[in-house]
C-alpha positions as CSV (number, residue, x, y, z in Angstrom):
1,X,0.0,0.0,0.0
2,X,1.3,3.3,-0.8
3,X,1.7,6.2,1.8
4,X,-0.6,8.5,0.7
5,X,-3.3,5.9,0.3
6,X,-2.1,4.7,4.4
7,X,-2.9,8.3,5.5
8,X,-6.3,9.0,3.7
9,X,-7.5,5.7,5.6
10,X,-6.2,6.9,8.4
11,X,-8.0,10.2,8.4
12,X,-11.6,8.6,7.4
13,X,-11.1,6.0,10.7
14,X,-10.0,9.3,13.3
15,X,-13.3,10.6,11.1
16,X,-16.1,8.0,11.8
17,X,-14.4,7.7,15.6
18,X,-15.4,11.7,16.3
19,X,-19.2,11.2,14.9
20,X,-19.8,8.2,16.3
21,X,-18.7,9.7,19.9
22,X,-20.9,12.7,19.1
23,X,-23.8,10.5,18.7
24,X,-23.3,8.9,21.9
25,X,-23.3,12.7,23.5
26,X,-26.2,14.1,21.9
27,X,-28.5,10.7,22.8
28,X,-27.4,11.0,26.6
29,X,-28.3,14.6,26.6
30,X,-32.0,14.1,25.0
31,X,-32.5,10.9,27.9
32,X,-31.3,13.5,30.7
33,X,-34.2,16.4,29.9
34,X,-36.8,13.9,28.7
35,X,-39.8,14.5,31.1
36,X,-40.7,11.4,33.3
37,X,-44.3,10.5,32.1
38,X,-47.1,12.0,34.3
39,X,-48.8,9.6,36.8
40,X,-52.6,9.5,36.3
41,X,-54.8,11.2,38.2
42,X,-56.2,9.2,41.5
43,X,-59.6,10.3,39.9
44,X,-59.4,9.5,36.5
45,X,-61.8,6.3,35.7
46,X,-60.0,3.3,34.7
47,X,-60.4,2.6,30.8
48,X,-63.7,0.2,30.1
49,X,-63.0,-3.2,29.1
50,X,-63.6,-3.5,25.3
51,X,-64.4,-7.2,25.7
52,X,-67.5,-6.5,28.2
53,X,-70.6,-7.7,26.5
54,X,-72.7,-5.0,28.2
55,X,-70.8,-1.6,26.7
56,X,-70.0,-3.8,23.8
57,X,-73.7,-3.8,23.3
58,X,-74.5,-0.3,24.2
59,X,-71.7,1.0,22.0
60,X,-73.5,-0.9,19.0
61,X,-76.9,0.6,19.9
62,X,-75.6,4.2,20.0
63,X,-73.5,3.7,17.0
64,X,-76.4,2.3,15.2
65,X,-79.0,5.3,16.2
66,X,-76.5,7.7,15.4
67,X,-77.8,6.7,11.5
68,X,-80.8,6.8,9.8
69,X,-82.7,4.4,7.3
70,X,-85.3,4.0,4.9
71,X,-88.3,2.0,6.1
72,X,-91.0,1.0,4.0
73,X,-94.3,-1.1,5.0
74,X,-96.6,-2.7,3.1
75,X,-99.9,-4.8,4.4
76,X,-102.6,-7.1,2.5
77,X,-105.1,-5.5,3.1
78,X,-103.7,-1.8,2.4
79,X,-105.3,1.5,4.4
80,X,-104.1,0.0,8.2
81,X,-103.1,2.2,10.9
82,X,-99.4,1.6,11.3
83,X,-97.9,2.9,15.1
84,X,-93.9,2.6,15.0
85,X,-92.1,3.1,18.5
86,X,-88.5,3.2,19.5
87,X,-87.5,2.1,22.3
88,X,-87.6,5.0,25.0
89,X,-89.2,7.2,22.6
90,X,-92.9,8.3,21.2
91,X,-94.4,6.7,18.9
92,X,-95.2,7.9,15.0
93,X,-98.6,6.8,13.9
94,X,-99.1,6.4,9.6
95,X,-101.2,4.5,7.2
96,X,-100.2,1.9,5.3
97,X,-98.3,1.4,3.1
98,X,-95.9,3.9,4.6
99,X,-92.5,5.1,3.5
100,X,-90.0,7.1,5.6
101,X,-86.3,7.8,6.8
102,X,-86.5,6.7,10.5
103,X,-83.1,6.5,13.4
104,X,-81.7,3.1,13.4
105,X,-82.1,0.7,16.6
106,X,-84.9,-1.8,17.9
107,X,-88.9,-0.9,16.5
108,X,-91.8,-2.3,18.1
109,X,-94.5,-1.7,14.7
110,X,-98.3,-2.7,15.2
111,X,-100.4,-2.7,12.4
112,X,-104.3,-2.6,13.4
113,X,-107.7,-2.0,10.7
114,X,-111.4,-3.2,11.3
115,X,-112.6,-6.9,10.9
116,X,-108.4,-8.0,10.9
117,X,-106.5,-9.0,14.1
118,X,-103.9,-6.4,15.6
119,X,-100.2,-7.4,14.6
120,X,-97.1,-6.4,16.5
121,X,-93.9,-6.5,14.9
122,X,-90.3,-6.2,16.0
123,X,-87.9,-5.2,14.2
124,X,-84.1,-4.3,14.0
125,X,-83.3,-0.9,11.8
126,X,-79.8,-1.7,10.9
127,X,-80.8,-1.2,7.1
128,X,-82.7,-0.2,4.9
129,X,-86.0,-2.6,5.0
130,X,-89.1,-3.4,3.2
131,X,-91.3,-5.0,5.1
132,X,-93.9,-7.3,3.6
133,X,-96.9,-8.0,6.6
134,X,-100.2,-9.6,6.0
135,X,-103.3,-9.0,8.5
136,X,-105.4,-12.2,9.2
137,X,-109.1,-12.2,9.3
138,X,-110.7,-11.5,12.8
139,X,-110.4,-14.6,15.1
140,X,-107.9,-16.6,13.1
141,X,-105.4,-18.5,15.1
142,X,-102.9,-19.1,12.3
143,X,-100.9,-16.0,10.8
144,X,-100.1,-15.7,7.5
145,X,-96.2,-15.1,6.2
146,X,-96.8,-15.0,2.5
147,X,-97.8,-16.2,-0.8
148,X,-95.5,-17.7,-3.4
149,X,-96.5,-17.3,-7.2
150,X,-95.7,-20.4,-9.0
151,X,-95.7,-22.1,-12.5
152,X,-99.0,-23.9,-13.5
153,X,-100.9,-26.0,-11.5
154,X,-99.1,-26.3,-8.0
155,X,-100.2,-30.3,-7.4
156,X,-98.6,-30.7,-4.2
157,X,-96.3,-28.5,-1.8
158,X,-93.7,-30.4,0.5
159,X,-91.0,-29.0,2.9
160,X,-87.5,-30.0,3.2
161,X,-86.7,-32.6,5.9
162,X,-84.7,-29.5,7.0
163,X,-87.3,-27.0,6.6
164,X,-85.0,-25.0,4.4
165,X,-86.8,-25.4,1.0
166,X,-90.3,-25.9,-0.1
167,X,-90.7,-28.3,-3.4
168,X,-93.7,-27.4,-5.5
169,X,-94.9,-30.2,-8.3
170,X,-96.1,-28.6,-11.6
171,X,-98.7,-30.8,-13.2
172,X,-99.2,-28.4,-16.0
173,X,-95.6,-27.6,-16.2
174,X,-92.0,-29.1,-17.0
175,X,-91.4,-30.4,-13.6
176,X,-90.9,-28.8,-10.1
177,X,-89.8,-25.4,-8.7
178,X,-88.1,-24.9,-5.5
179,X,-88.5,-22.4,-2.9
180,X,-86.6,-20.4,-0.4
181,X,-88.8,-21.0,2.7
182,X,-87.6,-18.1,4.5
183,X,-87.3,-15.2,2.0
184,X,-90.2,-17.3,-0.1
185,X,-87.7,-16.9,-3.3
186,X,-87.5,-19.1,-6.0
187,X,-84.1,-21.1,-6.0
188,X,-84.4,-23.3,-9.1
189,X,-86.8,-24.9,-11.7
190,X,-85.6,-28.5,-12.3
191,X,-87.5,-29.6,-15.7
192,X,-88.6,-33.3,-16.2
193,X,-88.5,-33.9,-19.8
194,X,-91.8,-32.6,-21.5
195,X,-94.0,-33.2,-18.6
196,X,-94.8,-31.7,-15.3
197,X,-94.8,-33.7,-11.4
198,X,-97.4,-34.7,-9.3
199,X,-95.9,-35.1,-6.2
200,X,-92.8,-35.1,-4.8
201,X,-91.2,-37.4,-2.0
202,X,-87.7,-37.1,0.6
203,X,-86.1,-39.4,1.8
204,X,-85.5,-39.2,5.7
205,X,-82.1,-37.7,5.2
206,X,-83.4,-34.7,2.9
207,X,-80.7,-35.7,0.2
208,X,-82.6,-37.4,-2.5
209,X,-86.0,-36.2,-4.2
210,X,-88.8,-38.2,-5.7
211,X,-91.1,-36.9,-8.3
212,X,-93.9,-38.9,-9.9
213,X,-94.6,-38.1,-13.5
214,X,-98.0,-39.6,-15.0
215,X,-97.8,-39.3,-18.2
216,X,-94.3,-41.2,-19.0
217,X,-95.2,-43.7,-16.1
218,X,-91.9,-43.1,-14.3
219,X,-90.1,-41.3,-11.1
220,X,-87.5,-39.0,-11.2
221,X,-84.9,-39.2,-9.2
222,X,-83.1,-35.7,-8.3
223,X,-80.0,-34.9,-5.8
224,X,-81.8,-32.3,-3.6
225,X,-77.9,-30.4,-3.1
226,X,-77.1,-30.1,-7.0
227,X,-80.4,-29.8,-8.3
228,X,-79.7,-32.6,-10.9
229,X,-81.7,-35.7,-12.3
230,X,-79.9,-38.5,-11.3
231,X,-82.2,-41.6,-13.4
232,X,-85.8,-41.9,-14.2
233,X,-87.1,-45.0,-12.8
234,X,-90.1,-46.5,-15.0
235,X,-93.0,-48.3,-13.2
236,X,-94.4,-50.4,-15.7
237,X,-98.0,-49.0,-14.6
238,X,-100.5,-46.6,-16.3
239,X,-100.5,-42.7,-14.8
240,X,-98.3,-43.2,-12.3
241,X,-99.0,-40.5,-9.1
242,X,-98.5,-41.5,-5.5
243,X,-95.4,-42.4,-3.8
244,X,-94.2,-43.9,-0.3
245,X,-90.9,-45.2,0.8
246,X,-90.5,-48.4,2.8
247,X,-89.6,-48.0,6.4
248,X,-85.8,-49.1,5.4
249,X,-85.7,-46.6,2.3
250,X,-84.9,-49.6,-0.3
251,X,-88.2,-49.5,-1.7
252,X,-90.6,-47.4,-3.9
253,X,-94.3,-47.7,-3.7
254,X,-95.9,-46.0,-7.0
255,X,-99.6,-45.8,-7.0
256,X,-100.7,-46.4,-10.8
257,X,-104.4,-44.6,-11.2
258,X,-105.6,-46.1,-14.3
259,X,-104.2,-49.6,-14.4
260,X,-105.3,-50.1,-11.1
261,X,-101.8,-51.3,-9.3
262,X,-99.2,-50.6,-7.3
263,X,-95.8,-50.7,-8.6
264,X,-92.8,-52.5,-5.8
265,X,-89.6,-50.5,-7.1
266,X,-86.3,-51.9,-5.9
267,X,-84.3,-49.0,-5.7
268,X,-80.7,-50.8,-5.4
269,X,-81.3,-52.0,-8.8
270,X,-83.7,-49.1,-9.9
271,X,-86.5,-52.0,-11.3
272,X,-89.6,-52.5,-10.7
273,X,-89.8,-55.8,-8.1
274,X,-93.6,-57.0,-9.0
275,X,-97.0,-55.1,-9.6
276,X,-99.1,-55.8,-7.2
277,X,-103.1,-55.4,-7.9
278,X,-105.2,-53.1,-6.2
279,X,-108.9,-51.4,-5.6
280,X,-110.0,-49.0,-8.7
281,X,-107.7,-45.9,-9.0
282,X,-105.3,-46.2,-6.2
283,X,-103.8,-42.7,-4.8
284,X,-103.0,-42.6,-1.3
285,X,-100.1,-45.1,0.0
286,X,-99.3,-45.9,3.9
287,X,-96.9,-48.3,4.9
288,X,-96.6,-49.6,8.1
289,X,-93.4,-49.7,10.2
290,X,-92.6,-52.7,10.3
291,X,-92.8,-53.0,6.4
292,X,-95.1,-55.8,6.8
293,X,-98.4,-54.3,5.2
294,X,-99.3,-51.2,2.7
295,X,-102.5,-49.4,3.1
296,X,-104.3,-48.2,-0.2
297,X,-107.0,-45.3,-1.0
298,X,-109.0,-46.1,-3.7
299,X,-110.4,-43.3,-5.5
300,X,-112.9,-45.3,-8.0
301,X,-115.7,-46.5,-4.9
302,X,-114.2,-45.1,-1.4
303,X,-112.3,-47.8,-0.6
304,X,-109.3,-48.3,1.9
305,X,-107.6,-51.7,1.2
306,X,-104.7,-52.9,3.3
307,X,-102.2,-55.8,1.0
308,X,-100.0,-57.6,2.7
309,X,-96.6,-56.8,1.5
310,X,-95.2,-60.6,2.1
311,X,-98.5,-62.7,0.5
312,X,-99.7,-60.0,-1.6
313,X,-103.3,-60.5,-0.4
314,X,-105.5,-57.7,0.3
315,X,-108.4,-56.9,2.3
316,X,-111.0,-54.1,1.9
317,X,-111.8,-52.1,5.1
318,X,-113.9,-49.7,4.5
319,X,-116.4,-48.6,1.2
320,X,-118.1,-45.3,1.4
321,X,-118.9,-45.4,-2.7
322,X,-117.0,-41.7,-2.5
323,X,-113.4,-41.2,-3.4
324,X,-110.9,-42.0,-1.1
325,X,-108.0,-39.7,-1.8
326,X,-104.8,-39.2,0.6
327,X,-103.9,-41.2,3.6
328,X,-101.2,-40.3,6.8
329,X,-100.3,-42.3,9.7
330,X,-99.0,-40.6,12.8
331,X,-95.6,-40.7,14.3
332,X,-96.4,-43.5,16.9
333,X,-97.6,-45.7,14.2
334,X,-101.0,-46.3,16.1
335,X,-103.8,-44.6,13.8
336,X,-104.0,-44.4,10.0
337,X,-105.9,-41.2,8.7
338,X,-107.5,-40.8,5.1
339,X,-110.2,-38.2,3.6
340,X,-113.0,-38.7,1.0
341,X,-113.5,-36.3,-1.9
342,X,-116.9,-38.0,-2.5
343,X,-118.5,-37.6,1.0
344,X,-116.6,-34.7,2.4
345,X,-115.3,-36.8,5.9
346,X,-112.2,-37.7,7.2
347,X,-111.7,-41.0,8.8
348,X,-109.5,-42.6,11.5
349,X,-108.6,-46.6,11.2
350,X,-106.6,-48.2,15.0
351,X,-104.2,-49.7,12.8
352,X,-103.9,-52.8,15.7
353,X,-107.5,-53.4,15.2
354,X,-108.2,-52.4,11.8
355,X,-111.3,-50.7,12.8
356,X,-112.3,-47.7,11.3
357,X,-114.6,-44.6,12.1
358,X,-115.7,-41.1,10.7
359,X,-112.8,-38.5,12.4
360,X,-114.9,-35.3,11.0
361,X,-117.0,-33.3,8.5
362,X,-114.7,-31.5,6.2
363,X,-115.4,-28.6,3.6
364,X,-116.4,-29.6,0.2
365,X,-113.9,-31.9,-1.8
366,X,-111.5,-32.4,0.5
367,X,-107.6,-33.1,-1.0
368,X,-104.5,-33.7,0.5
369,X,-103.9,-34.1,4.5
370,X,-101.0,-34.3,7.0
371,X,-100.1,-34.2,10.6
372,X,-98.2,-32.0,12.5
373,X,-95.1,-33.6,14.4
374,X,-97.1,-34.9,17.5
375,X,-99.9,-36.1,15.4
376,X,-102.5,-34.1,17.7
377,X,-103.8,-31.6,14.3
378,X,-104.9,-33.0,11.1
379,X,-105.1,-30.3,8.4
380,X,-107.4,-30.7,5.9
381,X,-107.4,-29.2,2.3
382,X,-110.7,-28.6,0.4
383,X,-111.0,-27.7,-2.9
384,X,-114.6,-26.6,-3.1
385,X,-117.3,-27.5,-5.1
386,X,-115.7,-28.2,-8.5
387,X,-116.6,-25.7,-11.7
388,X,-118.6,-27.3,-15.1
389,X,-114.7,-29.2,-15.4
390,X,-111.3,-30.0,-13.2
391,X,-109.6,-27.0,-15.1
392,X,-112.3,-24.7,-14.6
393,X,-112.9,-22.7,-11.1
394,X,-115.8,-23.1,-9.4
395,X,-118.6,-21.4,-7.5
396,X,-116.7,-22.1,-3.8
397,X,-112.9,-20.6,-2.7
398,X,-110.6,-23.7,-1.6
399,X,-109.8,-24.0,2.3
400,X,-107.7,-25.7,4.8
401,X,-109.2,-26.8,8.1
402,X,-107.6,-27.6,11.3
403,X,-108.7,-30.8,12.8
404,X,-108.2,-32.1,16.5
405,X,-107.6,-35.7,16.2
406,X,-108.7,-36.7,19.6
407,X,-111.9,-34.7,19.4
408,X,-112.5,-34.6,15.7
409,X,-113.3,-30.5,16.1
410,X,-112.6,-28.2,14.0
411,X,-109.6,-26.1,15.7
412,X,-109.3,-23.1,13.2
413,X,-110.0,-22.7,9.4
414,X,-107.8,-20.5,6.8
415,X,-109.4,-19.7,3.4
416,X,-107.9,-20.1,-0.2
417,X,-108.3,-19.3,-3.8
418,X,-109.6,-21.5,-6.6
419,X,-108.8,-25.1,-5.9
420,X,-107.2,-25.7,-3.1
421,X,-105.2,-28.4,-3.6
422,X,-101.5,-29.3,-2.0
423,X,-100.6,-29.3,1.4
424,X,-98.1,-29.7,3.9
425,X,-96.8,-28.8,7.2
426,X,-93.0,-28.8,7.9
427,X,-91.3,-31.1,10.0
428,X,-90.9,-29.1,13.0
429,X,-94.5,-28.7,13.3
430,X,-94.0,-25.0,12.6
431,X,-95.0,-23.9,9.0
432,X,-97.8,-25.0,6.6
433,X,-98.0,-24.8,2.9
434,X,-101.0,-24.7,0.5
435,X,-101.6,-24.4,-2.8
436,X,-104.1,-23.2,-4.8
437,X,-104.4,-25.2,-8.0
438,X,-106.0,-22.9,-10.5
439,X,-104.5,-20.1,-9.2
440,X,-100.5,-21.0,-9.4
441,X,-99.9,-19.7,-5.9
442,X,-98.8,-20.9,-2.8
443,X,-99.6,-19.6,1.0
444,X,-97.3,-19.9,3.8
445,X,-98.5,-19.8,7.3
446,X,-97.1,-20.0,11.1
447,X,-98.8,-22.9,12.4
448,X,-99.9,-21.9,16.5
449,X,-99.1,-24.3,19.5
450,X,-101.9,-26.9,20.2
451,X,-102.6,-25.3,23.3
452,X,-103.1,-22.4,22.1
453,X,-105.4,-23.8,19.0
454,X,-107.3,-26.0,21.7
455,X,-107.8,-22.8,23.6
456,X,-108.9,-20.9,20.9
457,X,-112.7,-21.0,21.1
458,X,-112.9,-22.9,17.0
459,X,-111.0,-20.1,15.4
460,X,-112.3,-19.7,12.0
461,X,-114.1,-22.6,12.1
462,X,-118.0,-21.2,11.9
463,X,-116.9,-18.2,10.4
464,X,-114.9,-19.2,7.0
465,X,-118.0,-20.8,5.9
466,X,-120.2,-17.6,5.3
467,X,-116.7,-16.5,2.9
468,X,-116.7,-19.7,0.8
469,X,-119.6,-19.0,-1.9
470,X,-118.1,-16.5,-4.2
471,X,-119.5,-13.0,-4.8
């Protein structure tokens, strides 16, 4: 290394030494003057904990009055008086249907007109809402939630296992639609060929759908997640309609209308088993839980026929020369209950005894049936006195009647359109579903507690009929 180069390295070391030990000076300094930090007062409060629940809640509730939203309420009937209260503050009265900005937070809205029952409401303002609410007729127990519009001819209505979705059979459409049950939306249309459904069947798990076509004979099978037809299963019968699943689910019972038999499907190998011959026009199917015998509704004479499953011999219980329709056993397995379009009754069989006796009077043409959960209501659905052809609306409005099945009395009674037809009630005893046949629409209704029906003085009952006759 050169000397001159030796020096300059020199100089830049003695350099970097005199910073760097300036640095150390000035930091010392600024740590010397820096104020101690002040001690807080003895009377400040202590700092709320974020995580408390309570001021975690009060904090929302101020943040969310602190804004303002667009309300907007509409009723069926229109023209009601509409009260809406805050909490801790007066309330603003209006007539329906009513539009406004309101402050956010928790609203207690009751909706009151002549001749309808008062309805309170509670809802949270966190956005901007549009509220839908229909008044029920003076005296009825049930409340209604909506109606669904539907493709043509609604057949039959049946809920999810889940209660999630409501399936709605088309019989003069492509197939079946499928409904949101709680924003009453439609989620899909699944078409079946060039032909619409008459009814449609779960299995106990909710993951497969049946659908029973008439005029191609067959049942479609569809995954319920995927919307998708898996196979069409023919049933080697003639206008194929009613279906029920053995107790262990490897089975399909089809109920062929005009060649008078009941198609055994094995579903494993997706054949049909045997045909095994029946009354005139079978329609409604129970079978017992053991899987021992299958109960039959024939349409042709009023007959209810029980064939046992392992001999294939049948006996005739009852003939009323009607038009045994729909049948539905309760959840104990104890009593077998079936309706006759022809005489306007429901009947009641003790399935250990076989006997059989008249449950109640129904409204005229009575349709489809079903339980709720504990098997103590049996609604009813009546079409009404039929028009100058099936397809043609008659003189009467449909209804659906609330049936005690201990007493056989008439617990409440809700009104329809033309043809009231399909019916169900949700497995958790909480919703019902009817359709009205002519009309393509469906109404959904909050079904009450028993005690409350049973409490309920009849409802309905006495009063729907003067509403029946159309005007």
């Amino acid at each position: 290394m050169s000397p001159g180069r030796r020096r300059r390295l020199v100089r830049s070391a003695l350099l970097l030494v005199l910073v760097l030990a300036a640095s150390v000076l000035w930091l010392r300094d600024r740590l010397e003057v820096a104020p101690a930090p002040a001690a807080a007062p003895a009377s400040a409060p202590a700092r709320p904990d974020a995580a408390d629940p309570g001021t975690a809640a009060a904090d929302a509730e101020r943040q969310l009055a602190e804004r303002s939203w667009r309300l907007r309420v509409t009723t069926h009937p229109p023209g009601a008086q509409l009260s809406i209260k805050a909490a801790g503050g007066a309330a603003r009265r209006a007539r329906t249907p009513f539009q406004g900005t309101l402050r956010g937070g928790e609203l207690e809205l009751t909706v009151a007109r002549a001749g309808y029952n008062r309805l309170v409401q509670r809802v949270t303002l966190d956005r901007h809402r549009s509220l839908d609410l229909w008044l029920d007729p003076g005296g009825l127990l049930h409340h209604k939630l909506g109606e669904l519009r539907s493709g043509s001819n609604p057949k039959q209505v049946a809920f999810s296992p889940d209660g999630r979705e409501l399936w709605v059979s088309l019989l003069g459409g492509r197939g079946v639609e499928v409904f949101d049950a709680r924003t009453m939306r439609k989620r899909k249309a699944i078409r079946l060929g060039e032909h619409g459904a008459v009814e449609v069947l779960f299995t106990r798990d909710g993951r497969t759908v049946y659908a029973s076509q008439m005029e191609t004979a067959s049942v479609w099978e569809i995954d319920r997640r995927s919307f998708r037809v898996r196979r069409q299963l023919a049933t080697k019968g003639n206008w194929s309609k009613v279906m029920a699943l053995s107790p262990d689910e490897r089975t399909l019972y089809v109920a062929n209308w005009v060649s008078s038999d009941i198609s055994e499907i094995d579903l494993g190998k997706g054949r049909v088993r045997r045909l095994l011959k029946t009354v005139r026009t079978p329609r409604g199917l129970w079978p017992t839980a053991d899987g021992r015998r299958l109960y039959v509704a024939g349409f042709e004479d009023g007959e209810l026929q029980r064939i046992d499953l392992a001999s294939g011999k049948a006996k005739s219980l009852l003939r009323t020369g009607g038009a045994m329709r729909h049948l539905v056993g309760d959840p104990e397995g104890r009593r077998l209950y079936a309706d006759d379009m022809g005489t306007n009754e429901t009947f009641v069989v003790d399935l250990a005894s076989e006997r059989v006796r008249r449950l109640a009077r129904t409204d005229n043409v009575p349709n489809t049936i079903d339980l709720t959960p504990d098997g103590r209501v049996l609604y009813v659905s009546n079409r009404g006195r039929n028009g100058a052809n099936y397809y043609l609306p008659g003189p009467e409005w449909g209804s659906v009647l609330a049936i005690d099945t201990a007493s056989g009395k008439v617990l409440d009674a809700m009104v329809g359109g033309n043809q009231t037809t399909g019916l169900d009630v949700s497995a958790d005893g909480r919703l019902l579903a009817f359709s009205d046949f002519l009309d393509n629409r469906i109404h959904l209704y909050a079904v009450p507690a028993y005690q409350r029906l049973a409490a309920g003085g009849g409802g309905r009952a006495a009063a729907h009929r003067a509403e029946l006759a159309k005007r």
